[in-house]
VEXDO-634160 format. One record per residue (C-alpha): residue in three letters; x, y, z. Coordinates in nm, 4 decimals. Layout:
N
Ala/X/Y/Z
...
END
This chain:
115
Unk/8.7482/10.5003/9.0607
Unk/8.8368/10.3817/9.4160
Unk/8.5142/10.2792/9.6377
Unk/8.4888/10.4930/9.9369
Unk/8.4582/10.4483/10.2740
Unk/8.2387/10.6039/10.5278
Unk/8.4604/10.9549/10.6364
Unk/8.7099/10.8543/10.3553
Unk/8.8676/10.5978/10.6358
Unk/9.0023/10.4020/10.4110
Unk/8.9271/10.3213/10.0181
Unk/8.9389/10.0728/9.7817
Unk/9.0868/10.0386/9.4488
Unk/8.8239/9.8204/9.1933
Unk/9.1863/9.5784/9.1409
Unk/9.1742/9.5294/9.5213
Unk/8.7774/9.5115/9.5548
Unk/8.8097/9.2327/9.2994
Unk/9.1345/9.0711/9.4353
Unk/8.9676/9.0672/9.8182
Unk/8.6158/8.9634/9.6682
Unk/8.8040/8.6562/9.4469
Unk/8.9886/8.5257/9.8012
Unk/8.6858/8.5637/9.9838
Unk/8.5041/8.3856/9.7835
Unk/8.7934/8.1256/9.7156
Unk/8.8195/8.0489/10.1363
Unk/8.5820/7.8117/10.1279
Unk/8.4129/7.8654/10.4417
Unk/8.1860/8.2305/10.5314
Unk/8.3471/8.5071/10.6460
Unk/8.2505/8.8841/10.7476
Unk/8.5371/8.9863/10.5566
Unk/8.8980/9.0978/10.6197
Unk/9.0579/9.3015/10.9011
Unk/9.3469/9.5594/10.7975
Unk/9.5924/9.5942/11.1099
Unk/9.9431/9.6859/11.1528
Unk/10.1692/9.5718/11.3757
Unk/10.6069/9.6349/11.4829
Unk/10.8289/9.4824/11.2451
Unk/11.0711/9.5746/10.9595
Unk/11.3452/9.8298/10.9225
Unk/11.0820/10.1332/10.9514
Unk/10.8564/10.0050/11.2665
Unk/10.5027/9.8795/11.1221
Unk/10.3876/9.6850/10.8810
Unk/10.0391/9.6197/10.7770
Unk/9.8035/9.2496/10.8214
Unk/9.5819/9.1469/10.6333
Unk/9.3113/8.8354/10.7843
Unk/9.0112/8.6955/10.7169
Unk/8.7487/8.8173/10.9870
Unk/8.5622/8.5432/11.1566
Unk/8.4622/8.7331/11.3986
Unk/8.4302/9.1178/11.5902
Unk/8.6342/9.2639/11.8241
Unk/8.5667/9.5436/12.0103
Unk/8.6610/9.8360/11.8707
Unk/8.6375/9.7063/11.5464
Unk/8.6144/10.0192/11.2437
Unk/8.4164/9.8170/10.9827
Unk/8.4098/9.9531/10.6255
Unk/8.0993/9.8467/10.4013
Unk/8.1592/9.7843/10.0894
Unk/7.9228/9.6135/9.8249
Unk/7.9677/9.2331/9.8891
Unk/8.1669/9.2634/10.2060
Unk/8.3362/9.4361/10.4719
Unk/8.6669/9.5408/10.5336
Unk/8.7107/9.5657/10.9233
Unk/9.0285/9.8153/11.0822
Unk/9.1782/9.6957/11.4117
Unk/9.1440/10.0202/11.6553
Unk/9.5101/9.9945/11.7377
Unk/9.5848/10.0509/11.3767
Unk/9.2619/10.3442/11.2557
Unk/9.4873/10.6310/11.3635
Unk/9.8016/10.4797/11.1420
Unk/9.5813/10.4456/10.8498
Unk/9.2759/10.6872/10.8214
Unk/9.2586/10.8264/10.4319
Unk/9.5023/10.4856/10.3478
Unk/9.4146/10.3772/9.9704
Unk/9.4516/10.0033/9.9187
Unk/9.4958/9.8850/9.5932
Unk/9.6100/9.5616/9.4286
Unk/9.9188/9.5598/9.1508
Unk/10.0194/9.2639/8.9359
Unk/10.3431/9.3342/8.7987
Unk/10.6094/9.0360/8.5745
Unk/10.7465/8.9221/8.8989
Unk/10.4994/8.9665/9.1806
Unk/10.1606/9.1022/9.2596
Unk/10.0185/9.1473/9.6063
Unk/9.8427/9.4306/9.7666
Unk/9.9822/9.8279/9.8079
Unk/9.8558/10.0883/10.0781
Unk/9.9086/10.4551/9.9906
Unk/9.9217/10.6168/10.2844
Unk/9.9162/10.9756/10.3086
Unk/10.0175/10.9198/10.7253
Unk/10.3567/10.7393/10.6406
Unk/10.6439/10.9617/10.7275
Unk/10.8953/10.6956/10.5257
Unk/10.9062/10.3379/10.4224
Unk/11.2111/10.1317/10.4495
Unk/11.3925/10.0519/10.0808
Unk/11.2271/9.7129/10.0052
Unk/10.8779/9.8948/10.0813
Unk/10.7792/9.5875/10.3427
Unk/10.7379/9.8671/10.6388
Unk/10.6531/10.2443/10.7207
Unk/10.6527/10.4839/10.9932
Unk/10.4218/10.7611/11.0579
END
């Protein structure tokens, strides 16, 4: 079951809870959490960024979860409100997938979307 944000912003899978909470944790040094942003680039016109948050900015969309918060830039809450992000392992590579239910198209090697 995917953990929930406040007005289904933007969820959680328990793989990605897990895989955020383990690099968190793994930093060495305290942080508030991560910020999810997007930003021009690839075939398709955005990608999304994933940070460690050290500190707020204003505007700042902050999700709480159990052990820590996942923070949305406000340029990028309108490209990803309802976004699910999970985390995959598969033989070859593992890293983190959005599902976004905004995205118009992605480009063929999946590194970009458009809404």
């Amino acid at each position: 079951m995917a953990r929930a944000a406040k007005r289904n912003l933007f969820t959680v899978t328990p793989a990605a809870y897990e895989r955020v909470g383990q690099l968190l944790k793994d930093r060495g040094k305290p942080s508030l959490g991560i910020r999810i942003g997007v930003r021009s680039r690839g075939c398709s016109g955005l990608s999304y960024t994933l940070e460690f948050c050290d500190e707020l900015y204003p505007g700042d969309e902050a999700v709480d979860l159990e052990d820590f918060k996942i923070f949305i830039d406000p340029k990028a809450t309108m490209f990803v409100v309802g976004t699910e992000m999970d985390f995959v392992t598969e033989k070859l590579q593992s890293g983190f997938v959005f599902k976004n239910p905004n995205e118009k198209g992605k480009c063929g090697c999946g590194e970009s979307f458009h809404v």
